[in-house]
N, CA, C and O of each residue as an XYZ file, in Angstrom:
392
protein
N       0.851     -1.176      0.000
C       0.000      0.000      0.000
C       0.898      1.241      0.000
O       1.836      1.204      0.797
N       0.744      2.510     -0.885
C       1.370      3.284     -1.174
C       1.348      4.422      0.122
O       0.602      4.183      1.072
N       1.858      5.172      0.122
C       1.719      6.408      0.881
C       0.318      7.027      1.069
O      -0.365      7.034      2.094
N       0.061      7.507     -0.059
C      -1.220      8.171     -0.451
C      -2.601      7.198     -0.072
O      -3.675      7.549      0.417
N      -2.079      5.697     -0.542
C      -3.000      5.217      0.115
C      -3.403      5.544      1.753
O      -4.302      6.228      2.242
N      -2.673      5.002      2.158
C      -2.443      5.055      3.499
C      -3.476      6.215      4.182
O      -4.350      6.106      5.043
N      -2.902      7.555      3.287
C      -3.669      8.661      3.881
C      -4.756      8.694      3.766
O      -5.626      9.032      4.569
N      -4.844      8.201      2.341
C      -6.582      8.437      2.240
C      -7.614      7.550      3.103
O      -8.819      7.673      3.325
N      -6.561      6.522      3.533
C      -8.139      5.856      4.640
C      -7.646      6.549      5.587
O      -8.642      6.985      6.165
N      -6.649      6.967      6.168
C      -6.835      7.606      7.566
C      -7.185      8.418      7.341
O      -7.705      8.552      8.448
N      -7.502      9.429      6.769
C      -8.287     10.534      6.508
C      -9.594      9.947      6.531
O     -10.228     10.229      7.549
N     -10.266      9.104      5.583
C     -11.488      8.767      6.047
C     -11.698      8.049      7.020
O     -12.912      7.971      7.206
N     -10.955      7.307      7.959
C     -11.104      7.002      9.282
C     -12.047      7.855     10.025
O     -13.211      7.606     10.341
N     -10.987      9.427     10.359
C     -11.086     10.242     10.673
C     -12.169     11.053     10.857
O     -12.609     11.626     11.854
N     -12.667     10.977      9.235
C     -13.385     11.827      8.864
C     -15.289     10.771      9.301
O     -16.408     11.142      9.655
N     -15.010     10.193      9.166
C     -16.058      8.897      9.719
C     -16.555      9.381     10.827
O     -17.703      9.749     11.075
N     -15.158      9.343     11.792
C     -15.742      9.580     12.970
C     -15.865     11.131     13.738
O     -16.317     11.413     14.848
N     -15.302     11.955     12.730
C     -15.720     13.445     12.848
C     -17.305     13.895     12.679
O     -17.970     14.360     13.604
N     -17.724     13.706     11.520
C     -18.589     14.142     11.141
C     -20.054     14.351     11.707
O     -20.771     15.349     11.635
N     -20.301     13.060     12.318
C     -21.178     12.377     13.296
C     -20.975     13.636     14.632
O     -21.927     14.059     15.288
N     -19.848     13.981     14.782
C     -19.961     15.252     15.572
C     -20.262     16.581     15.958
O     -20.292     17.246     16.993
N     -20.576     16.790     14.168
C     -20.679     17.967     13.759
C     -22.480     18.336     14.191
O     -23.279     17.414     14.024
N     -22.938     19.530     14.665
C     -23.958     20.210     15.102
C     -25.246     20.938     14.116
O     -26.334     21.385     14.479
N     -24.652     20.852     12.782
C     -25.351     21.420     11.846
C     -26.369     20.981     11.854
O     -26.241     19.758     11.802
N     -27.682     21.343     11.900
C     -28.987     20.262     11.347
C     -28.882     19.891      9.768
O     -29.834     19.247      9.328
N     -28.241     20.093      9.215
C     -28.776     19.818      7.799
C     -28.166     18.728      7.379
O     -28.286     18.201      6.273
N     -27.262     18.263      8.606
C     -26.239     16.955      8.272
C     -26.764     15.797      8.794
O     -26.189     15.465      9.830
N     -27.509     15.180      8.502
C     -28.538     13.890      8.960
C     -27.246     13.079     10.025
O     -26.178     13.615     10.322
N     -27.659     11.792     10.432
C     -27.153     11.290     11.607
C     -25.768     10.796     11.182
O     -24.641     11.045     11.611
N     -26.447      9.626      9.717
C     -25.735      8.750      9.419
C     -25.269      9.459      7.661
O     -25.892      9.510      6.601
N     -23.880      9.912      8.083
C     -23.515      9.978      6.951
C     -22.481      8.916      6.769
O     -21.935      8.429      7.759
N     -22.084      8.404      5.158
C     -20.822      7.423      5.034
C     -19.947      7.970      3.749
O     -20.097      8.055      2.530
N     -18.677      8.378      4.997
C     -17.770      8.658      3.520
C     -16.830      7.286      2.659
O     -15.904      6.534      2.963
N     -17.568      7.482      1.644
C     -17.090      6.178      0.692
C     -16.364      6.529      0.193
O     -16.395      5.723     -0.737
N     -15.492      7.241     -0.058
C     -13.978      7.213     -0.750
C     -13.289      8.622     -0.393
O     -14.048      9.590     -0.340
N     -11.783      8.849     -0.116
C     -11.291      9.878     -0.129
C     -10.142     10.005     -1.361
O      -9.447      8.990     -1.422
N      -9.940     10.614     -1.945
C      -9.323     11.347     -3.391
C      -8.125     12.204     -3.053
O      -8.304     13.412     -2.896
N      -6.724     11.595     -2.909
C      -5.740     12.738     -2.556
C      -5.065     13.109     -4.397
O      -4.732     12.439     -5.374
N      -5.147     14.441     -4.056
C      -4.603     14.977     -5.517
C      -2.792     14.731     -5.655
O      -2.217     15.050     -4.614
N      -2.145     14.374     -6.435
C      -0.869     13.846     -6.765
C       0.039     14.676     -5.772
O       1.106     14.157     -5.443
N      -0.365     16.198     -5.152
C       0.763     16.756     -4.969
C       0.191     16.850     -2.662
O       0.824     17.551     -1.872
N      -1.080     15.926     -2.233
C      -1.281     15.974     -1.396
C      -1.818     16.888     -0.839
O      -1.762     16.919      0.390
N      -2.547     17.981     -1.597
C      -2.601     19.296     -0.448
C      -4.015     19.087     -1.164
O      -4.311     20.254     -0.907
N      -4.843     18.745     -1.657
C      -6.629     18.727     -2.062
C      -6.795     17.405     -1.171
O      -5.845     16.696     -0.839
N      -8.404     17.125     -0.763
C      -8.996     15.978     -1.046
C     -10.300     15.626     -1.313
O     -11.088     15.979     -0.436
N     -10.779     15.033     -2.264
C     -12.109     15.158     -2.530
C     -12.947     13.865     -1.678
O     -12.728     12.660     -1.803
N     -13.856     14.460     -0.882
C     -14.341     13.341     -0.193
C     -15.513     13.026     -0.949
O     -16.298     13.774     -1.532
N     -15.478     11.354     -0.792
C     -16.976     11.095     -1.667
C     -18.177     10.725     -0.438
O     -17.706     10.051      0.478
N     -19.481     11.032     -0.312
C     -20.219     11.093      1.037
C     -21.744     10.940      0.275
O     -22.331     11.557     -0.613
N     -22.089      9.562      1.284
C     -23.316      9.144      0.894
C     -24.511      9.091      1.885
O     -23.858      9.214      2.921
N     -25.372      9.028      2.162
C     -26.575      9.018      2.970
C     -27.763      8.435      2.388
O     -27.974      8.388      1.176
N     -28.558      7.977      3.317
C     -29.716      7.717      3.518
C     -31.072      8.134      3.032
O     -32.027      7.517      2.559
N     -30.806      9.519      3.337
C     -31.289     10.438      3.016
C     -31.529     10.575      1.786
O     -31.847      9.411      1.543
N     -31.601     10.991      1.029
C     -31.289     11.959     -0.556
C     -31.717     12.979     -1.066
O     -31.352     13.484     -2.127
N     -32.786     13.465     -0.096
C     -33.845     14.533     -0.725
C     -32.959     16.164     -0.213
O     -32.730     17.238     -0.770
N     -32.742     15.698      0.821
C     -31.743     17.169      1.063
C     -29.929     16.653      0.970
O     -29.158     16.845      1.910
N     -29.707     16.297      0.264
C     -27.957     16.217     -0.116
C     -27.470     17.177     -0.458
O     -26.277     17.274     -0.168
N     -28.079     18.291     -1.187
C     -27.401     19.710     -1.708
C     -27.113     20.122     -0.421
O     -26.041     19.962      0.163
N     -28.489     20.862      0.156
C     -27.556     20.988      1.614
C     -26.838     20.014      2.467
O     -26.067     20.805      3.010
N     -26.640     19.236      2.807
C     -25.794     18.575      3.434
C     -24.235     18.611      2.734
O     -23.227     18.594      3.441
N     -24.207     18.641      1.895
C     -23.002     18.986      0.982
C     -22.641     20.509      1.386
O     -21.502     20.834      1.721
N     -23.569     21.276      1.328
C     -23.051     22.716      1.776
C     -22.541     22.596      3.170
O     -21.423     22.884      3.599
N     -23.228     22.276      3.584
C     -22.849     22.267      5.169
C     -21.666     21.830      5.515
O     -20.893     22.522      6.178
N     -21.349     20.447      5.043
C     -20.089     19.728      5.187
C     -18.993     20.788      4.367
O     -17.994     21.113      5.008
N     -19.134     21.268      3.133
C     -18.440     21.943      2.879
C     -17.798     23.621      3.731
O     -16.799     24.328      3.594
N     -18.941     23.648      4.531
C     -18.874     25.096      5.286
C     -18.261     24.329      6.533
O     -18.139     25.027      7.540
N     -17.888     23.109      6.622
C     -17.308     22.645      7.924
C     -15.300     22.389      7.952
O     -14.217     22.388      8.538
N     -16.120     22.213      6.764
C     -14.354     21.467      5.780
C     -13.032     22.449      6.618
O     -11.855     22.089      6.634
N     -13.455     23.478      7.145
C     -12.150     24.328      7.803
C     -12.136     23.401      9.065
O     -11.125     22.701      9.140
N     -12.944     23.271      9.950
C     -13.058     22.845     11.549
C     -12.768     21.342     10.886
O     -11.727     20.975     11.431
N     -13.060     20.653     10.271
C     -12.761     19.191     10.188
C     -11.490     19.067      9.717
O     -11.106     17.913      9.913
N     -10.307     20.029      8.953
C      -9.174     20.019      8.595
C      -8.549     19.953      9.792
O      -7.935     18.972     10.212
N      -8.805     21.744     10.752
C      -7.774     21.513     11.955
C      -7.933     20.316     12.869
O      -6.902     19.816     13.321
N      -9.788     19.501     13.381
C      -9.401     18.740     14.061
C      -8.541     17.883     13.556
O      -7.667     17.487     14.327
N      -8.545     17.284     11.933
C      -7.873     16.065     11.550
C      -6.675     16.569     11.615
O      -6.545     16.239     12.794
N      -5.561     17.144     11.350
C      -4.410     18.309     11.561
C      -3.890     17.813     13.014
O      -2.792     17.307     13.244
N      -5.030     18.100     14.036
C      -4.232     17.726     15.600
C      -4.019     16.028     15.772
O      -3.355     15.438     16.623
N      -4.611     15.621     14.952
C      -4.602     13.854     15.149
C      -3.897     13.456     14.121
O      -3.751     12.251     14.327
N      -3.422     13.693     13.240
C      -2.615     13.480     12.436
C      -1.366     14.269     12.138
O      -1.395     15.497     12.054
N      -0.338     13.600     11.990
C       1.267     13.984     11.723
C       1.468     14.076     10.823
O       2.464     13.418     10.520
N       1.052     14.589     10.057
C       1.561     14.809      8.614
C       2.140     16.380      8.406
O       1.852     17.430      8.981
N       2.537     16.247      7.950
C       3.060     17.922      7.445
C       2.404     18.945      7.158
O       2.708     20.051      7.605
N       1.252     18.708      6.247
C       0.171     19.685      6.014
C      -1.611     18.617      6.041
O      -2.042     17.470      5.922
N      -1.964     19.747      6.236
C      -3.535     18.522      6.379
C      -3.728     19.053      4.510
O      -2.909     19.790      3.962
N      -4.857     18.531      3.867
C      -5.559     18.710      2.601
C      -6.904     19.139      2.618
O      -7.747     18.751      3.426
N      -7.100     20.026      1.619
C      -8.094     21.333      1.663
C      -9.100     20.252      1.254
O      -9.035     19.657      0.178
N     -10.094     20.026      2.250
C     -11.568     19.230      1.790
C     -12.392     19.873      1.368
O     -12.810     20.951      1.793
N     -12.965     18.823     -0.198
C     -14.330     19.288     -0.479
C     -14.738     17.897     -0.495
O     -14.151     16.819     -0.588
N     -16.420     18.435     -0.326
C     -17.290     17.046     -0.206
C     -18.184     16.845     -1.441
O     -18.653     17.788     -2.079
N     -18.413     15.362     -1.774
C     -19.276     15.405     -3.149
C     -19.878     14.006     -3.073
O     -19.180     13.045     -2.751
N     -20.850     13.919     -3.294
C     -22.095     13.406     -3.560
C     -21.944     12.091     -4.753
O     -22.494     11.002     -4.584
N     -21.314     12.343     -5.654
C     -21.540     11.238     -6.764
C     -20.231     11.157     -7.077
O     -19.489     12.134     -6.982
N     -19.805      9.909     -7.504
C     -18.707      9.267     -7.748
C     -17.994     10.224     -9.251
O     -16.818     10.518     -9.465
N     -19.248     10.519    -10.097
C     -18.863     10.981    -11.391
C     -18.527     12.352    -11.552
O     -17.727     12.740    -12.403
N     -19.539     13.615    -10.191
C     -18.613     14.797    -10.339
C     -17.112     14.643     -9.344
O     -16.678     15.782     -9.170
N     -16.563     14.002     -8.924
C     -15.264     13.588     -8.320
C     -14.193     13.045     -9.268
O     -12.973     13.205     -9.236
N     -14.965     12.360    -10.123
C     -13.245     12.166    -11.376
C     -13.109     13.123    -12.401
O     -12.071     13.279    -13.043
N     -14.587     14.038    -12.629
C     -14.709     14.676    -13.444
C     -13.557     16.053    -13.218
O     -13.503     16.956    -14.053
């Protein structure tokens, strides 16, 4: 397993068990991040995030995205890495490779 691998599940480890923490209402209980996306040079990551739900995902996507600062620094204090990676969150597998 490569480097990058590596990160990207601990990042979604992380991010698994962050989120569930977060206070927003618009972020239903059970969210599942199904894949994390590190860009070649490490400093992006595109999270892929699915739910239950589906009727409100736009917002929940906003939200998570308006969180993406507070979920960097916590992941930042729990992780040793050199720099954390600027999260965005997305919904479908196809706007993420796109």
């Amino acid at each position: 397993m490569s480097k990058s691998e590596r990160l990207e599940l601990a990042l979604s480890r992380s991010l698994s068990d962050l989120i569930p923490t977060l206070k927003d209402p618009r972020i239903p209980l059970i969210v599942t991040v199904e894949r994390v996306h590190l860009s070649k040079d490490g400093k992006a990551a595109k999270v892929l995030v699915s739910t239950l739900d589906k009727t409100d995902e736009e917002e929940m996507l906003e939200a998570l995205n308006r969180s993406a600062g507070y979920l960097q620094k916590q992941i930042s204090q729990s992780m040793q890495t050199r720099f954390t990676p600027k999260l965005s969150f997305y919904s479908d597998l196809l706007k993420v490779l796109a």
